[in-house]
PAZAPA-4460 file (N, C-alpha, C; in steps of 0.05 Angstrom, whole numbers, plus 32768, in hexadecimal, padded with zeros to 4 digits):
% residues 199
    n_x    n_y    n_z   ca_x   ca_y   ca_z    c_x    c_y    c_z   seq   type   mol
   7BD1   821D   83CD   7BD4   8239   83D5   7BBE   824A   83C8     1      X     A
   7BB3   8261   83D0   7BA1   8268   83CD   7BAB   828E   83D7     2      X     A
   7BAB   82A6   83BB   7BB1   82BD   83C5   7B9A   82D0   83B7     3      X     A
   7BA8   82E7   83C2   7B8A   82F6   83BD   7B94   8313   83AA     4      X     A
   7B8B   831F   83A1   7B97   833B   839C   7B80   8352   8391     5      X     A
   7B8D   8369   8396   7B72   837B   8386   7B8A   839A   8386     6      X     A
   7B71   83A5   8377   7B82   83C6   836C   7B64   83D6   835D     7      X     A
   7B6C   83EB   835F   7B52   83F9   834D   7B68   840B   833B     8      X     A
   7B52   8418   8327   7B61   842B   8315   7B6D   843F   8319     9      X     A
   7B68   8445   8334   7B75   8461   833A   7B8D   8455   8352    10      X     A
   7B96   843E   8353   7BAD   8442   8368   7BC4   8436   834B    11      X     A
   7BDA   8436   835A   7BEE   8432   834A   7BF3   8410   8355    12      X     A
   7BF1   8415   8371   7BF5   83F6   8374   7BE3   83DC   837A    13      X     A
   7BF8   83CE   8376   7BDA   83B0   8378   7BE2   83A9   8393    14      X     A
   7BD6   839C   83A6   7BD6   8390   83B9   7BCE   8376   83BF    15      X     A
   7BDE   8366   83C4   7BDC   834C   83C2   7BE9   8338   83D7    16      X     A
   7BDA   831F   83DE   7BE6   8312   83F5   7C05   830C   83EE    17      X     A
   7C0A   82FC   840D   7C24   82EA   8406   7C29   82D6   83FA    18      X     A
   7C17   82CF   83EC   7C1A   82B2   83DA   7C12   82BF   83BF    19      X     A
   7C0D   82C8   83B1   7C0A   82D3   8396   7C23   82D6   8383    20      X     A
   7C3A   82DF   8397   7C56   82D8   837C   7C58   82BE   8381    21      X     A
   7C57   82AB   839A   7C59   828C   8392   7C47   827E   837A    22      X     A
   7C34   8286   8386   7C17   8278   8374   7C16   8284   8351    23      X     A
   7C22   829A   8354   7C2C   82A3   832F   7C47   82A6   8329    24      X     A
   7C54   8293   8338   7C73   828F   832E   7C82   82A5   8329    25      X     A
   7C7E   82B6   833A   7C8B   82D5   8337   7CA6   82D4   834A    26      X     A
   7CBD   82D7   833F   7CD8   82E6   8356   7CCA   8303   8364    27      X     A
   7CE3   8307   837A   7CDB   831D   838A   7CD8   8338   8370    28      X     A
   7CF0   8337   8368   7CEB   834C   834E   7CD8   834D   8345    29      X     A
   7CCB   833D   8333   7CB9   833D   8327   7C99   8340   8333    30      X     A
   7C9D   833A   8350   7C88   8341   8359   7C83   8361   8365    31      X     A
   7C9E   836B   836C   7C9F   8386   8378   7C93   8395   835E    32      X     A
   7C9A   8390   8348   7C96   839E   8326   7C7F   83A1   8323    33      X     A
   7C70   838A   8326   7C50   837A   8322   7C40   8396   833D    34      X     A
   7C46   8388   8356   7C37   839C   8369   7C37   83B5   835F    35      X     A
   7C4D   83C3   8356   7C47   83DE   8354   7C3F   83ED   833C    36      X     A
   7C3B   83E2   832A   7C20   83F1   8313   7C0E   83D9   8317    37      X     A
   7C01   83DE   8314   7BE5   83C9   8312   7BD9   83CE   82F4    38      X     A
   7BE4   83DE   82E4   7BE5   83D7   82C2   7BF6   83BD   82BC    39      X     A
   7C0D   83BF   82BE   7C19   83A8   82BA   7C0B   838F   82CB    40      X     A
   7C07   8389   82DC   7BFB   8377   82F6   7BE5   836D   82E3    41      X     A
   7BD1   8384   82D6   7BC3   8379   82C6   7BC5   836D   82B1    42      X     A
   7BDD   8374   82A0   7BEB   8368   8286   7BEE   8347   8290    43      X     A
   7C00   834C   82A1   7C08   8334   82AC   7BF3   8320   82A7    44      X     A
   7BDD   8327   82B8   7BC4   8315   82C1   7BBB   8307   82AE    45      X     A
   7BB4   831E   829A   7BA6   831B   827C   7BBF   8305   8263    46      X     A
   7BDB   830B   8269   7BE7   82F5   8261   7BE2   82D6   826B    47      X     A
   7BDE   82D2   827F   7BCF   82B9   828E   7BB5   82BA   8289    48      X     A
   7BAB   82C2   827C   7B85   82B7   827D   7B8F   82AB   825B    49      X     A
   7BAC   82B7   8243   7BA6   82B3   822A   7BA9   8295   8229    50      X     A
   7BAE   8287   8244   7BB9   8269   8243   7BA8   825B   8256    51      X     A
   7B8C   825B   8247   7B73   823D   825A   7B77   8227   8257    52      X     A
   7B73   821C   826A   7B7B   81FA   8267   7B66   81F0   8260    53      X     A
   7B56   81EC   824C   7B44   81DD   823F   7B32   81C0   8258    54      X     A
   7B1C   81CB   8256   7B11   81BE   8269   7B0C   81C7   8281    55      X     A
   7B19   81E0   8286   7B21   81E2   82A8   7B1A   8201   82AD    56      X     A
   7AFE   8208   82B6   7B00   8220   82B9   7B07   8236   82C7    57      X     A
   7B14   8248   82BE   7B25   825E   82CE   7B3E   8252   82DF    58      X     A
   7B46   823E   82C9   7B64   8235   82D2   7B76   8235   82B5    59      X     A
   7B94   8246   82B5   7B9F   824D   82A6   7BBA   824A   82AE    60      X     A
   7BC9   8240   8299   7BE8   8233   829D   7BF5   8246   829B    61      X     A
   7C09   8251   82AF   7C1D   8272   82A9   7C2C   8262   82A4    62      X     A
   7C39   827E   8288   7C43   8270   8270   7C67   8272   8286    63      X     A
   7C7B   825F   827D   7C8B   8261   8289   7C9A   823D   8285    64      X     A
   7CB8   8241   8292   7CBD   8221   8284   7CBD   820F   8299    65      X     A
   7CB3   8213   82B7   7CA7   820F   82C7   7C86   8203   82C7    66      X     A
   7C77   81EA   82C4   7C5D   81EA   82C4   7C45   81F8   82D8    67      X     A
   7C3F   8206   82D4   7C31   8212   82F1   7C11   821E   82E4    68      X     A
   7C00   8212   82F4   7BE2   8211   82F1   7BD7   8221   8308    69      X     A
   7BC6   8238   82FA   7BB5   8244   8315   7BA4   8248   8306    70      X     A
   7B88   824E   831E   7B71   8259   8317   7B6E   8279   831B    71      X     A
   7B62   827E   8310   7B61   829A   8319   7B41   829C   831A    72      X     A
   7B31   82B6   8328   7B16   82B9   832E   7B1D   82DE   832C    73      X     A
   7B05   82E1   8323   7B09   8309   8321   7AF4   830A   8326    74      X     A
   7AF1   8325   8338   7AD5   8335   8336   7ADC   8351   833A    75      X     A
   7AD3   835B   8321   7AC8   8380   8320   7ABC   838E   8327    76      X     A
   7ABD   83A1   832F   7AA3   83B0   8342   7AAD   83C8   8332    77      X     A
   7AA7   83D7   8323   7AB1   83EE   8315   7ACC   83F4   8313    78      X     A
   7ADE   83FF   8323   7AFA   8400   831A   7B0F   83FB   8331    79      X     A
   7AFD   83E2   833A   7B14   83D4   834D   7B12   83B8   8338    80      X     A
   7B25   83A3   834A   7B1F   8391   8349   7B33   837C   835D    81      X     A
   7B21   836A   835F   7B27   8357   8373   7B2B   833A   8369    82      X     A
   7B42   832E   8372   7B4C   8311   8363   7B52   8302   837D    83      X     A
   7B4C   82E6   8368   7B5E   82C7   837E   7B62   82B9   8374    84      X     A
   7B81   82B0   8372   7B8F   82A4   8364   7B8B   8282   8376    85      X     A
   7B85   826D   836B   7B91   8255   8378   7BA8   8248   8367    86      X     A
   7BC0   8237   8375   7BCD   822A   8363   7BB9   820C   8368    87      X     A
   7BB9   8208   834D   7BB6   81EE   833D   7BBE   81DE   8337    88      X     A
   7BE6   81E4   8334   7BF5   81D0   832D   7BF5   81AD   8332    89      X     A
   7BF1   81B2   8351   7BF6   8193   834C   7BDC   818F   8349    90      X     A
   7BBF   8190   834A   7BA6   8184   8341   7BAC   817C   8326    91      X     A
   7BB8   818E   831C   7BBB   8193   82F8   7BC7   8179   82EF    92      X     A
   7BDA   817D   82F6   7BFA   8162   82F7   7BF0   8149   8302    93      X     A
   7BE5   8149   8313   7BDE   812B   831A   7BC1   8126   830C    94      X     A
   7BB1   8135   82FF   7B96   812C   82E9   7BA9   8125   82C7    95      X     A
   7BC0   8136   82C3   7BC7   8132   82AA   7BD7   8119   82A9    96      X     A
   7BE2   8111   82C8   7BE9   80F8   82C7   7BD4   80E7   82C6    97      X     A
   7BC6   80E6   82CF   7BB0   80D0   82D3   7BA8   80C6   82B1    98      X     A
   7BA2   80E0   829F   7B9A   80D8   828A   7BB4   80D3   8273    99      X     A
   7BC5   80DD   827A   7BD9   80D7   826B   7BDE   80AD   8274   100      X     A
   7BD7   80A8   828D   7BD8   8089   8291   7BBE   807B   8285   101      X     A
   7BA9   8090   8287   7B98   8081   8276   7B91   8080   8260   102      X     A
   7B97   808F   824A   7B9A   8099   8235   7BAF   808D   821D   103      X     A
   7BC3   808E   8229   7BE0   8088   8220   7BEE   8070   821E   104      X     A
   7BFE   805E   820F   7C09   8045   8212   7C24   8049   821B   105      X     A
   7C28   803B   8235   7C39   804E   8243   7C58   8042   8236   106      X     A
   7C5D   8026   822C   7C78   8023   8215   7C7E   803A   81FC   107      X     A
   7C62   8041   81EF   7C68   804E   81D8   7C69   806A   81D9   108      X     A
   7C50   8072   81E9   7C4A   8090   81E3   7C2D   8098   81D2   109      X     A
   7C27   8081   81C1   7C0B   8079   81AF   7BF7   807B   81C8   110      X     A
   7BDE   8085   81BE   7BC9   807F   81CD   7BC2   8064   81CC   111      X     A
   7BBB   8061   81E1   7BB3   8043   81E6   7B8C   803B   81DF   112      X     A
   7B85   802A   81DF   7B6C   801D   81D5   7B5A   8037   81E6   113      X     A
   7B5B   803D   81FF   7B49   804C   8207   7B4A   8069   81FB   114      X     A
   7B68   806F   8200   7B6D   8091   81EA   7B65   8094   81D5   115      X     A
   7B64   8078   81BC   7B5B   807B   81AF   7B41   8080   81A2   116      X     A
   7B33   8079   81B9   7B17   8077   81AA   7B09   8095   81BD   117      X     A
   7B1C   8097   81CB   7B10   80B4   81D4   7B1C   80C7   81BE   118      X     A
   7B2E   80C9   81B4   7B38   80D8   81A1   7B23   80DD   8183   119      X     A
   7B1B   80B8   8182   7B10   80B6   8166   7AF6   80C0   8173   120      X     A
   7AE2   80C0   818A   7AD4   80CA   818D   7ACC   80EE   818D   121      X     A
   7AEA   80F8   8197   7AE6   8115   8194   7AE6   811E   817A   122      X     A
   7AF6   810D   8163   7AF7   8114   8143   7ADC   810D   8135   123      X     A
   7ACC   80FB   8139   7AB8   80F0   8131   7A9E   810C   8139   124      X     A
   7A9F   8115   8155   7A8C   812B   8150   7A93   813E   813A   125      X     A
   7A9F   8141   812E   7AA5   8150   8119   7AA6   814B   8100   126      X     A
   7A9C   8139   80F8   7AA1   8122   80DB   7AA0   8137   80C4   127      X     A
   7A90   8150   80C2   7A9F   815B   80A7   7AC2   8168   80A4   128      X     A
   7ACB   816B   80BA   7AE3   816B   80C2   7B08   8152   80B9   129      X     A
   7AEA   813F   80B8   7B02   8124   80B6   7B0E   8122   809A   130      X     A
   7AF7   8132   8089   7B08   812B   8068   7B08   8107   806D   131      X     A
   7B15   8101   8054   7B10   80EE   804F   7B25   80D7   805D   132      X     A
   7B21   80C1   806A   7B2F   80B2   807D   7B3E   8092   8078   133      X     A
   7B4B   8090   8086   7B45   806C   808A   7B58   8066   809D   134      X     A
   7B49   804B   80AC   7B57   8038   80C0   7B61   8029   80BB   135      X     A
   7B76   8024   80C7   7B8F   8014   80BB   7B9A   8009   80CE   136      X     A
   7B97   7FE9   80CC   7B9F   7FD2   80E9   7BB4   7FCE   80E3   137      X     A
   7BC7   7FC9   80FD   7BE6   7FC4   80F2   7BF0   7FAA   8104   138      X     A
   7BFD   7F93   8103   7C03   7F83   8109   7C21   7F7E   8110   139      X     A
   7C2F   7F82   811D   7C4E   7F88   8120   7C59   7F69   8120   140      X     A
   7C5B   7F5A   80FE   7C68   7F3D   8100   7C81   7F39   811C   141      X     A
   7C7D   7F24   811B   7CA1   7F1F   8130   7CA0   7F27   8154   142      X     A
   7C8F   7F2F   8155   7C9B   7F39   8178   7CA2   7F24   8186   143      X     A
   7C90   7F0F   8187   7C9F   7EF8   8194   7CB6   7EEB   8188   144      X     A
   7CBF   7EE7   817A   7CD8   7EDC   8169   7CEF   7EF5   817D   145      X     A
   7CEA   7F0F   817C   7CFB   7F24   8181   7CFD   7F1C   81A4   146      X     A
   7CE6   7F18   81B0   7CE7   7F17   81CB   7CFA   7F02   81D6   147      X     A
   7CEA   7EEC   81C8   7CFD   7ED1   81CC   7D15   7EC7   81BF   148      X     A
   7D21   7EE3   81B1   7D3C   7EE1   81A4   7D52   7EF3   81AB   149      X     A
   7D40   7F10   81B6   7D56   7F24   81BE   7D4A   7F32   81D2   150      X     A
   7D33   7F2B   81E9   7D33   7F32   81F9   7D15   7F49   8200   151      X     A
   7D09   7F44   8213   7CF4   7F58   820E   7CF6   7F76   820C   152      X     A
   7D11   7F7F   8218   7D25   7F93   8210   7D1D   7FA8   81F4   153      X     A
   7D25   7F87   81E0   7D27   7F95   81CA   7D07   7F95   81BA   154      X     A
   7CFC   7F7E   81CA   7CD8   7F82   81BF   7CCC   7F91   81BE   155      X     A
   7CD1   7FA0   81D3   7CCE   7FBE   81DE   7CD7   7FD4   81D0   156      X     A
   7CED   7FD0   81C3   7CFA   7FE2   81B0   7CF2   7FE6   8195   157      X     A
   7CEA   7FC9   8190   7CD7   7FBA   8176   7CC2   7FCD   816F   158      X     A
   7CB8   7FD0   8185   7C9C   7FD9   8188   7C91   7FFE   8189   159      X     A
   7CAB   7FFD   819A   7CB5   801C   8198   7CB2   802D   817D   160      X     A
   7CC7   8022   816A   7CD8   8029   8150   7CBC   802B   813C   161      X     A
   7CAF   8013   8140   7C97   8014   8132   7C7F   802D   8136   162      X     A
   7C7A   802F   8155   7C6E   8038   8156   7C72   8058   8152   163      X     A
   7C8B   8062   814B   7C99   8078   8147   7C8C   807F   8121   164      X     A
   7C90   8067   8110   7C8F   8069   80F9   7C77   8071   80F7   165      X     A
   7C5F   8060   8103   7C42   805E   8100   7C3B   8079   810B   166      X     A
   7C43   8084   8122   7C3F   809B   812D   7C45   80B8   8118   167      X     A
   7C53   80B5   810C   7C63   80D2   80FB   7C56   80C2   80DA   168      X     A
   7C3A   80AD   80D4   7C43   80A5   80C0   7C22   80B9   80BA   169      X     A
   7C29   80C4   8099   7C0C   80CD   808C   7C17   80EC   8088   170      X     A
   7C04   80F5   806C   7C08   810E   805C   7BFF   8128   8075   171      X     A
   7BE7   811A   8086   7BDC   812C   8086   7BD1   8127   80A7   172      X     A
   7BBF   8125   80B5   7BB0   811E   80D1   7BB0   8101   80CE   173      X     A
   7BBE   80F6   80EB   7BB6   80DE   80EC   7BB7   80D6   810F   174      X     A
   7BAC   80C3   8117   7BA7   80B6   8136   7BAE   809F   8136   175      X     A
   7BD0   809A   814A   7BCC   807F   814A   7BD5   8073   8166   176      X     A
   7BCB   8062   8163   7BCE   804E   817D   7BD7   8036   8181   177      X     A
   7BE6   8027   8193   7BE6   800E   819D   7BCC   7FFF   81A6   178      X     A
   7BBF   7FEC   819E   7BAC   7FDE   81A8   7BB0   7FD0   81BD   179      X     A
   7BD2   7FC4   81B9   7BDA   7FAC   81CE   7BEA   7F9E   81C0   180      X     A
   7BFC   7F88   81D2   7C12   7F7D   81C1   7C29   7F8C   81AD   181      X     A
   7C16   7F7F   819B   7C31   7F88   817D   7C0E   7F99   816A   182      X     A
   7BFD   7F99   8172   7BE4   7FA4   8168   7BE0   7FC7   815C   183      X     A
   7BDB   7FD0   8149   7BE3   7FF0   814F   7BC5   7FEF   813D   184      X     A
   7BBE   800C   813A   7BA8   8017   812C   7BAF   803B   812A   185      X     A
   7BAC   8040   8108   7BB0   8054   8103   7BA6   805E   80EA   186      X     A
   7B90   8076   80FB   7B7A   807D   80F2   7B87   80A3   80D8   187      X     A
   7B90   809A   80BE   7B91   80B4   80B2   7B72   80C5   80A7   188      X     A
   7B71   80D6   80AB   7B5E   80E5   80A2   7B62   8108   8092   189      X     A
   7B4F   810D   808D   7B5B   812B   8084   7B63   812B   8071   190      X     A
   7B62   811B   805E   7B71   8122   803F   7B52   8127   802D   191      X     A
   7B5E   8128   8015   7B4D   8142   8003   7B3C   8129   7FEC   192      X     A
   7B47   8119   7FE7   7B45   80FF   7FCC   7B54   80E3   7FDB   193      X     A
   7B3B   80D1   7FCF   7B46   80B8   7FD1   7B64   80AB   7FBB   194      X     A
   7B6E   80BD   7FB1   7B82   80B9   7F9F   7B9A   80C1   7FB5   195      X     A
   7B94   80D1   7FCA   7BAA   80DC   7FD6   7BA8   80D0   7FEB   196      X     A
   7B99   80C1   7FFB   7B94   80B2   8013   7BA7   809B   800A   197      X     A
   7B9E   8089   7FED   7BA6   8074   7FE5   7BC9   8077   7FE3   198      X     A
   7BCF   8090   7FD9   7BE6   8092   7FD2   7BF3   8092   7FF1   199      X     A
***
């Protein structure tokens, strides 16, 4: 959907298509309120620009417990101004799925071998940032004994529990992931002394 709207300084009201309270998740109320100061209309607006979706330009998530993604476009000409809202949502939703499948280990919740190294790659441009670090391979004894004793059910659960511990484990910043299998890697960084890393 795609709406349009505009107002200058000297009217009181905004004028705007029929898709603009859909496309900004507005009730009739709230939209009759919105149309008629175009101070507020502008508050409004300017509350939606404080929330960019990183990566994505002139597309902003209205805040709300509803997910809803639009773009917005402005142009000024002295003391009008003219807008077009597109919704985004589902572009939005089906890219954050995509990377959430590619990204993510879809049993645990850990980034997976590819998340990871895109992760460790975005931290690595930053290396005076990392403080002092270390990688740490983790080996989950037993999964087959568990599989072939109580079911892949609970291997799965095995794996889970663990990866819960490994996930919440460290003083301070840490990244961790599933490699595969019973495999994990978890990268702490950000501490101050090797006395406190060790500890």
């Amino acid at each position: 959907y795609m709406g349009v709207y505009e107002h200058t300084a000297h009217m009181d009201r905004v004028r705007f298509t029929e898709y603009i309270p859909q496309i900004l998740g507005l009730n009739e109320a709230d939209a009759d309120a919105l149309s008629s100061d175009h101070h507020r209309f502008r508050a409004f607006i300017e509350t939606i620009r404080q929330h960019p979706i990183p990566d994505e330009p002139n597309i902003f998530r209205i805040p709300g417990e509803i997910e809803k993604y639009v773009r917005l476009e402005e142009i000024t000409e002295e003391d009008a101004f003219f807008g077009v809202c597109i919704d985004e949502t589902e572009d939005i939703l089906k890219r954050q799925k995509i990377e959430v499948e590619r990204d993510y280990d879809l049993l645990t919740g850990l980034y997976n071998r590819r998340g990871l190294d895109r992760q460790m790659s975005i931290l690595f441009q930053h290396p005076e940032k990392l403080g002092l670090g270390a990688l740490i391979m983790i080996d989950a004894d037993g999964l087959k004994q568990i599989n072939d004793t109580y079911g892949h059910e609970n291997g799965d659960l095995y794996l889970i529990k663990i990866s819960e511990v490994i996930d919440k484990f460290g003083l301070r910043s840490n990244l961790s992931a599933r490699q595969g299998g019973d495999e994990f890697v978890l990268l702490l960084y950000d501490y101050d002394s090797e006395d406190e890393l060790q500890n």
